[in-house]
C-alpha positions, 0 to 999 in steps of 0.5 A: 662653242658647240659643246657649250651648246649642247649643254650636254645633250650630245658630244662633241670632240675635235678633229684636224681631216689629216691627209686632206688638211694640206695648209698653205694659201691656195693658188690662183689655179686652185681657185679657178679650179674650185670655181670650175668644179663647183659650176659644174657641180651646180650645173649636175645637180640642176640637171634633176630639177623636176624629177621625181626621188624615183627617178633620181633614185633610178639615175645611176649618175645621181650618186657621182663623183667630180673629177678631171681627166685630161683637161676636162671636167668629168662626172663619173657613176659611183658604182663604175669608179669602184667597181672598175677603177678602185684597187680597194687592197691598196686604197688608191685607183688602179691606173694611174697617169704617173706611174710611168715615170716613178722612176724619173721622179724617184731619181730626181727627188734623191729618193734611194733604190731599194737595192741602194739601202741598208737592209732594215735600216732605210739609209743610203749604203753611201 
């Protein structure tokens, strides 16, 4: 439909986001945390109402990023979450609350230790 639109003016292709895209219905606990989310995004932005682009440009939490620590929902600066909580080489945070128990859930997902495979082959030596 779009490209019909644009009768040619511009380019349009399709794309599926992959990684983000995990299908599926959500629960009723993605949904109160949609809701969550989104209020207090709201409540983010409404906290600049009234002020200048110079001082929001000044506002180091005008570039943010939402998330939730614990139970809580939280707002934290985009240049502190990658300069302090990013392992930019390997594309993901650098403390993370499950890494203790990898194991566990390694074990109890049948997962294989590497010592157990087959060199190369990613079998089971069982």
């Amino acid at each position: 439909m779009i490209r019909e639109e644009s009768k040619g003016r511009f380019e349009s292709r399709f794309a599926v986001p992959g990684h983000v895209q995990q299908g599926g219905t959500p629960s009723p606990m993605d949904r109160v945390r949609a809701v969550r989310l989104a209020a207090k995004c709201m409540q983010h932005i409404e906290d600049f109402a009234g002020q200048s682009k110079d001082e929001i440009a000044a506002d180091d939490m005008s570039a943010a990023v939402i998330g939730i620590k614990c139970a809580s929902v939280v707002f934290g600066e985009m240049e502190r979450l990658e300069r302090e909580e990013t392992d930019w080489k390997d594309r993901r945070p650098k403390n993370e609350f499950w890494i203790g128990l990898k194991s566990m859930v390694d074990t109890l997902s049948g997962r294989p230790k590497p010592t157990d495979c087959c060199s190369g082959c990613g079998r089971s030596s069982l």
